[in-house]
C-alpha positions as CSV (number, residue, x, y, z in Angstrom):
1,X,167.1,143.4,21.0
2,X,164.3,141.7,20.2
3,X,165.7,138.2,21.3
4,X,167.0,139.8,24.2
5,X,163.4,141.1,25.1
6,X,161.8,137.4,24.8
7,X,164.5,135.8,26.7
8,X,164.4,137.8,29.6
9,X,160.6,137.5,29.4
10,X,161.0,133.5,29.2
11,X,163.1,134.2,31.7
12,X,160.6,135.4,34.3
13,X,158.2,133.4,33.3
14,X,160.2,130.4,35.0
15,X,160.9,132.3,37.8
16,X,157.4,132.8,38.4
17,X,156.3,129.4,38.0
18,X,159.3,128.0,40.1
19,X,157.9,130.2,42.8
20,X,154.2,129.1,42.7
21,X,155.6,125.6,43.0
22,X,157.5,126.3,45.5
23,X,154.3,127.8,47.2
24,X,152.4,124.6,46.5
25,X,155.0,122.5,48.3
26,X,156.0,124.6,50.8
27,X,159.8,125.2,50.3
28,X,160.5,128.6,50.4
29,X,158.3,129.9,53.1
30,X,157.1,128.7,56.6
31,X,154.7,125.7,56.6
32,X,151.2,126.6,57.4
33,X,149.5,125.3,60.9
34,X,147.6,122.4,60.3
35,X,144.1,122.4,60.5
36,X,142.5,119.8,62.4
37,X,140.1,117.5,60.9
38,X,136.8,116.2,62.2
39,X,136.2,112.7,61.4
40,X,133.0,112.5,62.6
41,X,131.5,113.8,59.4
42,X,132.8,110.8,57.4
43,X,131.8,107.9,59.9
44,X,129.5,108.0,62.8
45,X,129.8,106.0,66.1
46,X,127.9,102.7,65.7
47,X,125.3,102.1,68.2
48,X,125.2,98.2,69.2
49,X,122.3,97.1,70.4
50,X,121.4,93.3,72.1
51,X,118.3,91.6,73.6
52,X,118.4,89.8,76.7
53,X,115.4,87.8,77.7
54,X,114.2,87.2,80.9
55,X,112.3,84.8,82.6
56,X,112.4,86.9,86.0
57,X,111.1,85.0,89.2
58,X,112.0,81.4,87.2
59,X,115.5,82.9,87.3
60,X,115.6,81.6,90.9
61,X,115.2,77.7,90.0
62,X,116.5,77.1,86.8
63,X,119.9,75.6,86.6
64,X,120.9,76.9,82.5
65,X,119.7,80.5,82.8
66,X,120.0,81.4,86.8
67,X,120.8,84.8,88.4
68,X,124.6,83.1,88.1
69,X,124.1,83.0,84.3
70,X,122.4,86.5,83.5
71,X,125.0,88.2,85.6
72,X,128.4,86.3,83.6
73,X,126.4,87.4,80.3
74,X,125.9,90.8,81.2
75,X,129.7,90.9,82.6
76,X,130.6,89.3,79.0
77,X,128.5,92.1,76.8
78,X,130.1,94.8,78.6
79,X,127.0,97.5,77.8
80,X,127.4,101.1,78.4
81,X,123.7,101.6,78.8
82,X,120.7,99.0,80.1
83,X,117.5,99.4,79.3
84,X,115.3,98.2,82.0
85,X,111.8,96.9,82.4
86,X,111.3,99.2,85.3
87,X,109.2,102.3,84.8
88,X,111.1,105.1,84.5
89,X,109.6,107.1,87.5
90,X,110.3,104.6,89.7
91,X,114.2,104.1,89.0
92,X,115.3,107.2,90.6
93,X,113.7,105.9,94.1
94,X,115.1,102.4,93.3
95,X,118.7,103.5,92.8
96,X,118.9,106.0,95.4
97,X,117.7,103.5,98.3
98,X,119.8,100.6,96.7
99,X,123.0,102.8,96.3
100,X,122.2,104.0,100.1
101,X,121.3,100.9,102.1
102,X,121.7,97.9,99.6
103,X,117.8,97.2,99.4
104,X,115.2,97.5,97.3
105,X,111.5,98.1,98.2
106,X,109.7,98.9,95.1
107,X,106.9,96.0,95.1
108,X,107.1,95.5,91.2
109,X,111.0,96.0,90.7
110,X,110.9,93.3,93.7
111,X,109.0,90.9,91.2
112,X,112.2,90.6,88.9
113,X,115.3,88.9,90.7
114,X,117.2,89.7,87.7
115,X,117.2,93.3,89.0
116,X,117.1,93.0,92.8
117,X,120.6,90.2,92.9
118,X,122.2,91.2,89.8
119,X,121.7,94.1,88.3
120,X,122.1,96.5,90.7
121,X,124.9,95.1,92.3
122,X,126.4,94.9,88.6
123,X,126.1,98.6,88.5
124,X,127.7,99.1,91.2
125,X,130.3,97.0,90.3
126,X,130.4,98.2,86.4
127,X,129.3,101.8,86.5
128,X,126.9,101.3,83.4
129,X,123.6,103.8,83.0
130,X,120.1,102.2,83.5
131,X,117.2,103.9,81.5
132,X,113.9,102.7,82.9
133,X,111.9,101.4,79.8
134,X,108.9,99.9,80.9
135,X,105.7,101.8,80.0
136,X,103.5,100.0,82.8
137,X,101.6,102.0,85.9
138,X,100.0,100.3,88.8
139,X,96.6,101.7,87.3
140,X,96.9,100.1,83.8
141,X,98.0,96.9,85.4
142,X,95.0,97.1,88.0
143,X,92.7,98.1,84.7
144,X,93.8,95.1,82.6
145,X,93.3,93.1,85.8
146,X,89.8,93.6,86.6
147,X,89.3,93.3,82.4
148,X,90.5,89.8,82.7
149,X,88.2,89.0,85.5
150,X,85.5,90.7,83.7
151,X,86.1,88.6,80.7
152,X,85.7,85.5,82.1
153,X,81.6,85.7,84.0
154,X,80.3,88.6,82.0
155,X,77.5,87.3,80.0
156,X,77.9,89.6,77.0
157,X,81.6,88.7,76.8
158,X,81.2,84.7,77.1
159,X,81.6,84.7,73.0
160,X,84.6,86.5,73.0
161,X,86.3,84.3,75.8
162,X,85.0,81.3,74.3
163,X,86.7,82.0,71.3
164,X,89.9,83.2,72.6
165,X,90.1,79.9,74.9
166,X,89.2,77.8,71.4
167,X,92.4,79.4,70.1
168,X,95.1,79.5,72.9
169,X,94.4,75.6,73.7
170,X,94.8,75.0,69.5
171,X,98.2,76.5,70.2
172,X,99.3,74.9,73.3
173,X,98.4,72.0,71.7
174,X,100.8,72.0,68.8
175,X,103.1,73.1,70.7
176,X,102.6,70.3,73.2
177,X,103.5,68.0,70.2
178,X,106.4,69.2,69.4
179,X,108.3,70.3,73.2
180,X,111.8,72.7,73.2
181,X,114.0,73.1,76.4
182,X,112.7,76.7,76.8
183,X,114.6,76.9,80.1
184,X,118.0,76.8,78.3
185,X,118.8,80.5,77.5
186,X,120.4,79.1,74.0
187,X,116.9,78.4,73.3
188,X,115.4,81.4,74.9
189,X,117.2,83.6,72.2
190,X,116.5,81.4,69.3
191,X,114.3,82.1,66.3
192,X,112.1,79.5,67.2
193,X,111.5,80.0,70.4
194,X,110.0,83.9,69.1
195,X,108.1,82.1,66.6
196,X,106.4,80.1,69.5
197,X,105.9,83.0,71.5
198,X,104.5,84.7,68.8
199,X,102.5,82.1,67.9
200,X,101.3,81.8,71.7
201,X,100.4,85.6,72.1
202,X,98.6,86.0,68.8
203,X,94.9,85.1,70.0
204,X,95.7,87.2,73.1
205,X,96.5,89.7,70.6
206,X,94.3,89.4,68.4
207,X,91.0,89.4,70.3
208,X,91.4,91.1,73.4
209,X,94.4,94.3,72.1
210,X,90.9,96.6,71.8
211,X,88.8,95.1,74.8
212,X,92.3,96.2,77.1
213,X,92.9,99.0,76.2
214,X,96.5,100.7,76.9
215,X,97.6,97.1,78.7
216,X,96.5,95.4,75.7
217,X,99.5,93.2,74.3
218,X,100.3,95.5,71.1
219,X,99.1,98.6,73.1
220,X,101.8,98.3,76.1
221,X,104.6,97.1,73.7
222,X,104.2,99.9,71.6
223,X,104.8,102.0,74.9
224,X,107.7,100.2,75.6
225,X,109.2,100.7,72.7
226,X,108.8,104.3,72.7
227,X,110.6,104.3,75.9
228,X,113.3,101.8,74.3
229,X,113.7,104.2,71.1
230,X,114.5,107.6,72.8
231,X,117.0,105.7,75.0
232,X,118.1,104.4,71.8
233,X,118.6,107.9,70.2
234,X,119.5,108.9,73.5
235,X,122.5,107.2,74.0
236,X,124.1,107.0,70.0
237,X,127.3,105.7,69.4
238,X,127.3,103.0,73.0
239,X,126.0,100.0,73.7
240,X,123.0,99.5,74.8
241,X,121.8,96.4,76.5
242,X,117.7,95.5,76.5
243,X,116.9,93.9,78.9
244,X,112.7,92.9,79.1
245,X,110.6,89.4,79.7
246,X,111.4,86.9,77.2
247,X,108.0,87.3,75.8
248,X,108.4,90.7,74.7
249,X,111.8,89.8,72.8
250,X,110.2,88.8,69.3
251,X,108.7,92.2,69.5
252,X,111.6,94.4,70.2
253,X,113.6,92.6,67.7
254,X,111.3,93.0,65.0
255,X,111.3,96.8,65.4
256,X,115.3,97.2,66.1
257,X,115.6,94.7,63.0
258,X,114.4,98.2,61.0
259,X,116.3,100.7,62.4
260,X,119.4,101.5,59.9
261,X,121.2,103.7,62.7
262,X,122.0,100.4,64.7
263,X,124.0,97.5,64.6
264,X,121.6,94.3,66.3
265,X,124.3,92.1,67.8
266,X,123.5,88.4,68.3
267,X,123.5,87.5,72.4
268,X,124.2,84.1,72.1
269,X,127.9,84.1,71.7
270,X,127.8,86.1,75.3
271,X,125.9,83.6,76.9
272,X,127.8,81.4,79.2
């Protein structure tokens, strides 16, 4: 009776368990609805960023990096999003009468042909967003202007302009010595020609930043790139296209260079 008892017991115990597995693999009973999943918590969108430099009106006579050139490279990167050195409350009015009658008439947008012939029309063409990016007003640029003039017959400032002279003609020198094709755009985005630059800007930098003010050279790129930032964050996950003087390129790079939420892509292999 005993036995009896324990085998029927073992009995159900298998039972059971052959249930529970059938449970576990589904047989037996109707499969469950599949939940979705969402990938986005294990891997984010990248957000690719490049640099274009410009030389703006000297777009108009070189033969390596003309208004021909900037707009193949542009077609080539495909961006989803270009950030433009046009302040950002004058876009609006720039796109509205371009969109409306093909023609722009914003004096300083007028300045850059690499906005007037090809990249509006591209947008048209494209479809891609332009952010504004550029931190400059007419009253900063009329401020740094008169600072300039200032600098060079004020009396109390002839030591500070004699010193800043001393040390941009030390640099043109060396570089004089030692010339690069800076209108070829392979060079344009090379490290050396932002060491130049750098090199070129630093006494302007160094000795008139303060005496400027907000259009000081560190003062107004640190603007910019405020403005070049949030349309970073702005815009996560596309590809965003900077496009700024080639002077201000060894700038921007050094601070996308230390952002971990982008991907920096190299221009050159776009370049036509």
């Amino acid at each position: 009776m005993l036995n009896a008892a324990k085998s029927g017991a073992r009995a159900f115990a298998v039972l059971g368990l052959l249930v529970a597995i059938a449970a576990c693999s589904g047989e037996g009973q109707p499969r469950s609805t599949p939940v979705p999943v969402d990938e986005s918590q294990f891997q984010s969108p990248i957000t690719q960023v490049l640099v274009l430099g410009m030389i703006h009106s000297g777009h108009k006579e070189s033969a390596q990096w003309g208004l021909e050139q900037v707009a193949e490279t542009i077609r080539r990167i495909q961006p989803d999003v270009v950030c433009a050195e046009i302040p950002p409350l004058r876009w609006p009015a720039v796109w509205a009468e371009y969109r409306a009658a093909g023609t722009v008439s914003d004096s300083r947008v007028l300045r850059f042909p690499e906005y007037t012939d090809v990249l509006l029309p591209l947008k048209m063409e494209m479809g891609f967003e332009v952010v504004g990016c550029a931190a400059w007003t007419q009253e900063m640029s009329d401020a740094r202007s008169q600072k300039l003039k200032a600098l060079a017959v004020e009396p109390e400032l002839a030591a500070l302009n004699a010193e800043y002279e001393l040390r941009s003609r030390a640099v043109e020198s060396r570089h004089a010595a030692e010339p690069i094709e800076d209108g070829d755009p392979r060079v344009i985005h090379s490290q050396i020609y932002d060491e130049r630059t750098r090199a070129s800007l630093l006494p302007y930098d160094e000795l008139l930043n303060d005496y400027l003010g907000s259009g000081g050279w560190t003062n107004i790129n640190r603007s910019h790139w405020a403005l070049v930032g949030k349309a970073i964050d702005d815009h996560h996950g596309q590809r965003i296209l900077i496009t700024f003087g080639a002077g201000h390129k060894y700038w921007l790079l050094d601070r996308l260079m230390k952002r971990e939420d982008v991907q920096l892509l190299d221009v050159v292999p776009y370049l036509p």
